[in-house]
Structure formats: C-alpha cells, structure tokens
C-alpha positions as a LaTeX table, in Angstrom:
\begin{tabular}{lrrr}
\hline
Residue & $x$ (\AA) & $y$ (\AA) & $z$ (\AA) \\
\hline
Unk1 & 40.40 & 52.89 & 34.19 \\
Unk2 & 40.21 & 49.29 & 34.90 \\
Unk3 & 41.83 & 46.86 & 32.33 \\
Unk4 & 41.25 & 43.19 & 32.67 \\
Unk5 & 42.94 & 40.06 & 30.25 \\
Unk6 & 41.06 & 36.97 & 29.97 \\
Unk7 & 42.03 & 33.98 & 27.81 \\
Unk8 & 39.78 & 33.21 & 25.82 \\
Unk9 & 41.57 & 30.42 & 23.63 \\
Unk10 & 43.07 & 30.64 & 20.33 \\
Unk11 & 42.83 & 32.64 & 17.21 \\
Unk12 & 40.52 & 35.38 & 17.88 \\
Unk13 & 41.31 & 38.40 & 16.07 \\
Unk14 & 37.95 & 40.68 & 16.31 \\
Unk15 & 35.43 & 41.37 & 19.03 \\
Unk16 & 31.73 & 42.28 & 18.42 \\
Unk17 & 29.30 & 43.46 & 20.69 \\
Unk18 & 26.43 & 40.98 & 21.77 \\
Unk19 & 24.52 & 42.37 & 24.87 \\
Unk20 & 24.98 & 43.30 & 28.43 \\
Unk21 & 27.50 & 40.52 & 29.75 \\
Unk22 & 28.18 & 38.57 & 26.58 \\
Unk23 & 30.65 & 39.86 & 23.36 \\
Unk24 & 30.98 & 37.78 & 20.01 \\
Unk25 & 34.78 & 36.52 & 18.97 \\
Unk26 & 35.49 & 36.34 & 15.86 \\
Unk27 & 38.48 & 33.79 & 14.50 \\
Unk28 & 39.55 & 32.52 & 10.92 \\
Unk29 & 36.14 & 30.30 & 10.78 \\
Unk30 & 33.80 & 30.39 & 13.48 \\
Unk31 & 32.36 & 33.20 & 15.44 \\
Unk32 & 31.75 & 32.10 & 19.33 \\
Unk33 & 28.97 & 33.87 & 22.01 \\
Unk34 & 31.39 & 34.48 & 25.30 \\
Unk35 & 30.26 & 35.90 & 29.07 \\
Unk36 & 32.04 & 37.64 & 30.41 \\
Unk37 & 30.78 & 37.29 & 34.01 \\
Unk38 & 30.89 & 33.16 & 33.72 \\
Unk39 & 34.12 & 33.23 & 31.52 \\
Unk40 & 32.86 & 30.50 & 29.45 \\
Unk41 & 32.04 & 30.52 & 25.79 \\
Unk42 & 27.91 & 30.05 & 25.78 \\
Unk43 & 28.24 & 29.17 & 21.36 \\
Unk44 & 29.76 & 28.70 & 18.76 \\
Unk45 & 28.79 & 28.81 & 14.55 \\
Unk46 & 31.48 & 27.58 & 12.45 \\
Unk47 & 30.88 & 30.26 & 9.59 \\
Unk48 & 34.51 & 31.73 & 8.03 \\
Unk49 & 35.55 & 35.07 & 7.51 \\
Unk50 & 33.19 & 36.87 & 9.14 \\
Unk51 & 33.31 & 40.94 & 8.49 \\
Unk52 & 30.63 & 42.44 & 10.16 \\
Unk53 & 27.74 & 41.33 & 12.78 \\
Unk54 & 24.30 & 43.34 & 12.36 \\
Unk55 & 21.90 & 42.22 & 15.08 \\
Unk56 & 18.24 & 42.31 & 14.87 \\
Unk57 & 16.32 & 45.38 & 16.74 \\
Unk58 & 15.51 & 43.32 & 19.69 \\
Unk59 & 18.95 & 41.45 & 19.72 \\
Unk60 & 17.22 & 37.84 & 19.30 \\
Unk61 & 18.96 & 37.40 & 16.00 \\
Unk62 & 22.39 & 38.12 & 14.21 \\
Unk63 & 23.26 & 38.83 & 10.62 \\
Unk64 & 26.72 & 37.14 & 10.52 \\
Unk65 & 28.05 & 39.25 & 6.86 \\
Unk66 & 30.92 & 37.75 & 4.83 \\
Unk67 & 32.09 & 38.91 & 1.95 \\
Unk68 & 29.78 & 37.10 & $-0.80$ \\
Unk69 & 27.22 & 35.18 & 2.01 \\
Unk70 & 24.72 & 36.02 & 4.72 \\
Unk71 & 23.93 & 34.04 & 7.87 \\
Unk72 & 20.97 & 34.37 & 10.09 \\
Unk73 & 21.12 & 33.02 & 13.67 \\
Unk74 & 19.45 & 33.20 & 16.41 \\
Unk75 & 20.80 & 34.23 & 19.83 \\
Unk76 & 22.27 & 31.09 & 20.48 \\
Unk77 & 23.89 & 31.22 & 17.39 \\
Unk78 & 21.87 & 28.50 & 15.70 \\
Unk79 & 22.14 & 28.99 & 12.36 \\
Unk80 & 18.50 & 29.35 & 10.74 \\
Unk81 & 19.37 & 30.70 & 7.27 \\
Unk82 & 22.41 & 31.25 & 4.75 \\
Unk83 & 21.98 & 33.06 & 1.71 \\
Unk84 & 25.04 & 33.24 & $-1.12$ \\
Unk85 & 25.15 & 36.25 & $-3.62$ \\
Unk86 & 27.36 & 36.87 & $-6.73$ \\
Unk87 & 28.09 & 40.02 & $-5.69$ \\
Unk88 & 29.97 & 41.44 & $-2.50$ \\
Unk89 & 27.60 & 42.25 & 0.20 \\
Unk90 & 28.81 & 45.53 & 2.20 \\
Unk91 & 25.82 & 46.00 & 4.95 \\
Unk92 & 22.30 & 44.92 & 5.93 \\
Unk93 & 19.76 & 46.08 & 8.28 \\
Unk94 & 16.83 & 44.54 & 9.80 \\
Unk95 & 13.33 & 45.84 & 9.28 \\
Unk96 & 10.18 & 46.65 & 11.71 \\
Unk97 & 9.10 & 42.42 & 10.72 \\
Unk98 & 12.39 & 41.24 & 11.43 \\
Unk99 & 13.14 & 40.48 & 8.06 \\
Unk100 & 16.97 & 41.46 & 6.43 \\
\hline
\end{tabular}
C-alpha cells in the first residue's frame, strides 16, 4: 500500500468524496474542492458545520447538509440555493429531475 501526506492548510477535520482526482475538505466553516493531481484547492463555500455531502446523480451538484440548513451548489461550489428548516435535517437524496 502506498500512503502519501499532503498539506493541505489548516483546520480540516473531514474528507468527502468529490470525483476522480478531486476530494471535498471539510473545516469549522467552509468546505473547499481540492485536486489531488494539481495540489491546489480548485473552491471554496464558506458554509459552517457541514455533516454530510450528498451529490447529485451526475455529480454536477452538491447537497452541503448541516444540522438545521441545506445548501445547493454546483460543482464549483457556487452556492445556488440555501434552505433553513425548524427541524434537524438527517439525509436527502436527489431525484431523476435533479431536484432534492
């Protein structure tokens, strides 16, 4: 097995998966779009405690989940939607449309 260490700055304390080549790190208040291959980090959304990432079927968008709040980007990490609820949100899922 090959094991390789890369700094990749400060305060990351979850990785996601985003695609051949490219992971999402999670810190405290953002969530950042890395490659690997380049060793550069592509974007960045400043959205805080993020708990779970559910991307879209054909990976062009990203359900960033926190505990009470949804937000939709797209691949780039733009943001393109937030939504707030009163109660804790625990999953999502895309559908055939590409609607959550």
């Amino acid at each position: 097995a090959v094991v390789s260490t890369q700094s990749t700055g400060g305060g990351v304390d979850y990785i996601y998966y985003a695609g051949t080549g490219t992971i999402l790190l999670r810190s405290c208040d953002s969530v950042s779009l890395y490659d690997i291959q380049q060793k550069v980090t592509v974007a960045s959304v400043r959205i805080p405690k993020v708990v779970r990432v559910v991307w879209s079927n054909d990976m062009s968008h990203l359900a960033l989940i926190c505990k009470r709040t949804i937000a939709i980007c797209n691949r780039k990490l733009e943001l393109k939607a937030s939504i707030h609820e009163s109660v804790k949100i625990k999953s999502a899922a895309w559908d055939e449309q590409g609607d959550v």
